[in-house]
N, CA and C of each residue as an Amber inpcrd file, in Angstrom:
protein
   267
 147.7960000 -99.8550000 126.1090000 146.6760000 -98.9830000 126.3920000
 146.6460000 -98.7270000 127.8930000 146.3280000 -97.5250000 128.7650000
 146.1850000 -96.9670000 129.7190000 144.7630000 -96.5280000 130.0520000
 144.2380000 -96.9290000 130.8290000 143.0110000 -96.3240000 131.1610000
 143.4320000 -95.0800000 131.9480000 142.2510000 -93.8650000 131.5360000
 142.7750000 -92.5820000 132.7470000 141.4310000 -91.9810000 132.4940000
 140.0980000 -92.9020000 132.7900000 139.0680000 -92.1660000 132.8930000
 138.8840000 -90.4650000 133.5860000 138.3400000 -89.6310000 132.6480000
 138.0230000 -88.3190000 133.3830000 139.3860000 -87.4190000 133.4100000
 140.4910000 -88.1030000 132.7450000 141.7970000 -86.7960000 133.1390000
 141.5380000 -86.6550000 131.1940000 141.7710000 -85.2790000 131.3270000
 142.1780000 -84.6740000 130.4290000 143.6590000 -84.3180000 129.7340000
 143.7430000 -84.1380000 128.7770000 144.8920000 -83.5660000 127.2160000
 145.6150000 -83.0480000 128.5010000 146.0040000 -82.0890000 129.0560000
 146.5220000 -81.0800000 129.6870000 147.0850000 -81.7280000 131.0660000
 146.8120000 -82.6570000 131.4380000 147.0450000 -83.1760000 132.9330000
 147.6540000 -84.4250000 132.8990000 147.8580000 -84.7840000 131.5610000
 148.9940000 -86.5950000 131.1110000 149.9720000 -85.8730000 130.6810000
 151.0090000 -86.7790000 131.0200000 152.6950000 -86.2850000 130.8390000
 153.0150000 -87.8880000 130.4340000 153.5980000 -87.4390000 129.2890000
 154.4410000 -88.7190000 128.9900000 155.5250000 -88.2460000 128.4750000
 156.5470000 -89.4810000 129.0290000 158.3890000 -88.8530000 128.9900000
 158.8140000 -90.4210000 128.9890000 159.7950000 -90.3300000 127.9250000
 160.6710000 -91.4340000 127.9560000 161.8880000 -90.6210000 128.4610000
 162.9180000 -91.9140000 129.1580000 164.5620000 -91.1280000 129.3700000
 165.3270000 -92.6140000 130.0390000 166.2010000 -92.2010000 128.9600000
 167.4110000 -93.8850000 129.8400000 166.3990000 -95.2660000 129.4940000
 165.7580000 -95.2180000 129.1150000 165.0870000 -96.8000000 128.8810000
 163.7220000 -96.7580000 129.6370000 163.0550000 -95.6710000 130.5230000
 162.1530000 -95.7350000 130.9290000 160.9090000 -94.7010000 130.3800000
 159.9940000 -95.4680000 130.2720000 158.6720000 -95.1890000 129.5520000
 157.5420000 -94.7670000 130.7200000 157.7100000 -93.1120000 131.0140000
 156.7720000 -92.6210000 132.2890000 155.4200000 -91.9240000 131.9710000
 154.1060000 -92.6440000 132.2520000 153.0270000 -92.0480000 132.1780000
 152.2580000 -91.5880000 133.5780000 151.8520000 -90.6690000 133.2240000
 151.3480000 -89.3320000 134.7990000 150.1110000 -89.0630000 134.0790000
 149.4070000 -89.0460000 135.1620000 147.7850000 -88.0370000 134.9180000
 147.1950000 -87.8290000 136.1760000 146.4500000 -86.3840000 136.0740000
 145.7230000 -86.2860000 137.1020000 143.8740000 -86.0100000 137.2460000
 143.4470000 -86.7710000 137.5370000 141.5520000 -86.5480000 137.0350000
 141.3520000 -85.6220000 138.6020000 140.7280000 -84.1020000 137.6390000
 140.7000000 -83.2190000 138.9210000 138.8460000 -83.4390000 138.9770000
 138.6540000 -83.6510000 139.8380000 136.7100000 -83.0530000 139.9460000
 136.4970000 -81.6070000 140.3650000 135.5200000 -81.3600000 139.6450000
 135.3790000 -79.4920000 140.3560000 134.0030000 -79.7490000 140.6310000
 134.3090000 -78.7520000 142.3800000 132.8050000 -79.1370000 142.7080000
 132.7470000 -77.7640000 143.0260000 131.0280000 -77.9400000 143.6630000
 130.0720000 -76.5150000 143.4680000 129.8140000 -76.7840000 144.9450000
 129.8700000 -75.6710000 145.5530000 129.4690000 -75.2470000 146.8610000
 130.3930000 -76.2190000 147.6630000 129.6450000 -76.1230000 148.7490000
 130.1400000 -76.7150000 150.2630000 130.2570000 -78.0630000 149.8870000
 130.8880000 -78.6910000 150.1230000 130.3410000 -80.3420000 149.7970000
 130.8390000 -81.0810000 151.7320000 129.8860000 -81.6390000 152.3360000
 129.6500000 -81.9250000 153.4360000 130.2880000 -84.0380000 153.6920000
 130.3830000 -84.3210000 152.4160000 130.4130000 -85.3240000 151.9920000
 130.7850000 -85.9790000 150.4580000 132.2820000 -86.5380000 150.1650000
 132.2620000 -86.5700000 148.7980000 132.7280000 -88.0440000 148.9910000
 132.4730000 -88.6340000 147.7950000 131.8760000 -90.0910000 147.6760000
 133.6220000 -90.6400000 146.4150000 133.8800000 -89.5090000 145.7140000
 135.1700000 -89.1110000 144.6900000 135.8230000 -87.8330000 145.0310000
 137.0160000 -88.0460000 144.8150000 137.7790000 -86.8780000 144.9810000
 138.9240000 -86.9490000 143.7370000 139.8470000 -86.1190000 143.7470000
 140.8800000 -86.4350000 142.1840000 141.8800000 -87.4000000 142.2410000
 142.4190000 -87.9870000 141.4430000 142.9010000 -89.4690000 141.9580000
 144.3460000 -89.1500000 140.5740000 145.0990000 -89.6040000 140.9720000
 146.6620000 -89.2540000 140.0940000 146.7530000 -90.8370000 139.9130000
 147.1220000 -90.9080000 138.5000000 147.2750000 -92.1790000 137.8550000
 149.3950000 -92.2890000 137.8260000 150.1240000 -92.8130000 137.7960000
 151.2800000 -92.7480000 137.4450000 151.8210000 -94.8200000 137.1760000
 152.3730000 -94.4030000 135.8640000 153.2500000 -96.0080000 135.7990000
 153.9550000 -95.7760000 134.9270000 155.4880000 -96.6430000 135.5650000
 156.6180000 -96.7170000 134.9660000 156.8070000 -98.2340000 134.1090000
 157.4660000 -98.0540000 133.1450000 158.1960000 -99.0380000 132.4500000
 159.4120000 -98.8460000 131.5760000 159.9510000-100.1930000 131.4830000
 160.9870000-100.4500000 131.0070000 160.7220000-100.4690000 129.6610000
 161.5750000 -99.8360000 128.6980000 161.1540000-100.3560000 127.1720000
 162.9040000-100.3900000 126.5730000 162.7850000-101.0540000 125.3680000
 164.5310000-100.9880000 124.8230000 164.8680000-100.3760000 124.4550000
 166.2550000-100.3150000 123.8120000 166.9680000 -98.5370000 124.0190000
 166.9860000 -98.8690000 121.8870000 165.6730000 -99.3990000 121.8220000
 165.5460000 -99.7550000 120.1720000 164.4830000 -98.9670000 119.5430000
 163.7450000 -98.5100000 120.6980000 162.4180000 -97.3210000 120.4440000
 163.0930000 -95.8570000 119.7610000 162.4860000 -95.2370000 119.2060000
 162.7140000 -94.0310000 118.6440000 162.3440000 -92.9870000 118.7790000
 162.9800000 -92.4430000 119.9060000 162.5290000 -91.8080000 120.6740000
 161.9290000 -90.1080000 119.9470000 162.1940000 -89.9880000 118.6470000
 161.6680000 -89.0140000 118.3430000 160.1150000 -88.8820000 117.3230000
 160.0180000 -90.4450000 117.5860000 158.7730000 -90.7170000 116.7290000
 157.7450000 -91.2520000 117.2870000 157.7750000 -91.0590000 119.2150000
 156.6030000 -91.0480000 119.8060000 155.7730000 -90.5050000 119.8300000
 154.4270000 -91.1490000 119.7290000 153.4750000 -90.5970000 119.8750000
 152.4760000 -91.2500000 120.9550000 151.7450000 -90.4500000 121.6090000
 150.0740000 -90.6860000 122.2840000 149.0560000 -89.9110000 121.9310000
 147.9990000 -90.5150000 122.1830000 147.1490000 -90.4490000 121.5080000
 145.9670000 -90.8560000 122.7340000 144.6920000 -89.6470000 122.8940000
 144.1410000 -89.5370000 124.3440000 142.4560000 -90.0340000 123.6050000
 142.0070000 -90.8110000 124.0520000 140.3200000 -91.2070000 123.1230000
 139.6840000 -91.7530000 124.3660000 138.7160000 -90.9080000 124.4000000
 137.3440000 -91.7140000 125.5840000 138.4670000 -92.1350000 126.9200000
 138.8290000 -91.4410000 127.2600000 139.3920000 -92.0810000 128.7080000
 140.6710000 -93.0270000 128.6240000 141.0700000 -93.4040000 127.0280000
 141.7460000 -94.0590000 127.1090000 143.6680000 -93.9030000 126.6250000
 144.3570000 -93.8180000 127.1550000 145.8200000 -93.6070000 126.2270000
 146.5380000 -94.6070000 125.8060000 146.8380000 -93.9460000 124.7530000
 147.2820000 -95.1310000 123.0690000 149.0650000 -94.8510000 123.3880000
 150.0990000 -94.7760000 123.8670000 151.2310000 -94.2170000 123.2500000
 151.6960000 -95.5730000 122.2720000 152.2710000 -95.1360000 121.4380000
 152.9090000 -95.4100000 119.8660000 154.7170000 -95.2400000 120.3020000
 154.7030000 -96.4570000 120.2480000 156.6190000 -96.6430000 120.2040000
 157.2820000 -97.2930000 119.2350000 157.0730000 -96.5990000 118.1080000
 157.6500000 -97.3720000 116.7500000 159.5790000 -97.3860000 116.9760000
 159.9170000 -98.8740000 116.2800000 161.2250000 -99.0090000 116.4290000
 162.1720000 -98.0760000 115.2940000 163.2940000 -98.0990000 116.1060000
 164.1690000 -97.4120000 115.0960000 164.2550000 -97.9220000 113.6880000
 164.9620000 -97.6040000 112.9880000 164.9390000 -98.1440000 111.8880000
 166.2190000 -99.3590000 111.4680000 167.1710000 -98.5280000 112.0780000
 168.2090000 -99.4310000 112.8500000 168.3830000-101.2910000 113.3920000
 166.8980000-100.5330000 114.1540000 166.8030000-102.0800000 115.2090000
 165.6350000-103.2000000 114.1460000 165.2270000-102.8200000 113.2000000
 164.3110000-103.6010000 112.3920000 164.8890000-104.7750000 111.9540000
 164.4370000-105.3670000 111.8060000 165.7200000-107.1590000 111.1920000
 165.3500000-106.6220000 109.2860000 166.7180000-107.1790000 109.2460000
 167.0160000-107.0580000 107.6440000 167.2820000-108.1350000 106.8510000
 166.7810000-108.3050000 106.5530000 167.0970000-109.7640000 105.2300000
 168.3500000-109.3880000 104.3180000 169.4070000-110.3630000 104.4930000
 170.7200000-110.2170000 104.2360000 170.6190000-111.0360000 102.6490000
 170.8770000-110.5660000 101.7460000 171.0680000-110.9870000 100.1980000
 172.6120000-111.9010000 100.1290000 171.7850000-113.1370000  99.1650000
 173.2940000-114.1680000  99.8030000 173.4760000-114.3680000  98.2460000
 175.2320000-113.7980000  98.0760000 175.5580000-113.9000000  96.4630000
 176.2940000-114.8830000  96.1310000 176.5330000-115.4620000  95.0020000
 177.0840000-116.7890000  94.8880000 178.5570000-115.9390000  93.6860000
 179.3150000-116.9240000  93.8910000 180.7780000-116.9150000  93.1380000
 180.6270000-117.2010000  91.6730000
């Protein structure tokens, strides 16, 4: 889970590539008139990680709720452990 209070659908980028798992956002404020003094301004979230080359990369998903991001890295199907059937003679 990622916190990215205040950024919106449109301003998170998420990209996997080569083994790395990149999340970006930017929380813009829009202000009204002159402002003489601001207390917040827009603040860019970004973090990298490492994930294994066992993720599937076409069955990512995120998922944006209350400020918060979900991405979903289900494994290949490949990389799942398999219970091997043991036959006798």
């Amino acid at each position: 889970h990622v916190d990215m209070p205040g950024v919106v659908k449109n301003n998170i980028s998420v990209n996997i590539d080569n083994g790395t798992l990149s999340l970006s956002g930017i929380r813009k404020l829009a202000s009204k008139g002159v402002a003489n003094w601001e207390e917040m301004s827009d603040v860019a979230y970004v973090r990298n990680f490492s994930v294994p080359q066992a993720i599937d990369v076409e069955r990512v998903e995120a998922e944006l709720k209350e400020g918060v991001l979900r991405p979903h890295l289900p494994k290949a199907e490949a990389a799942k452990p398999k219970t091997i059937e043991i036959k006798t003679a």
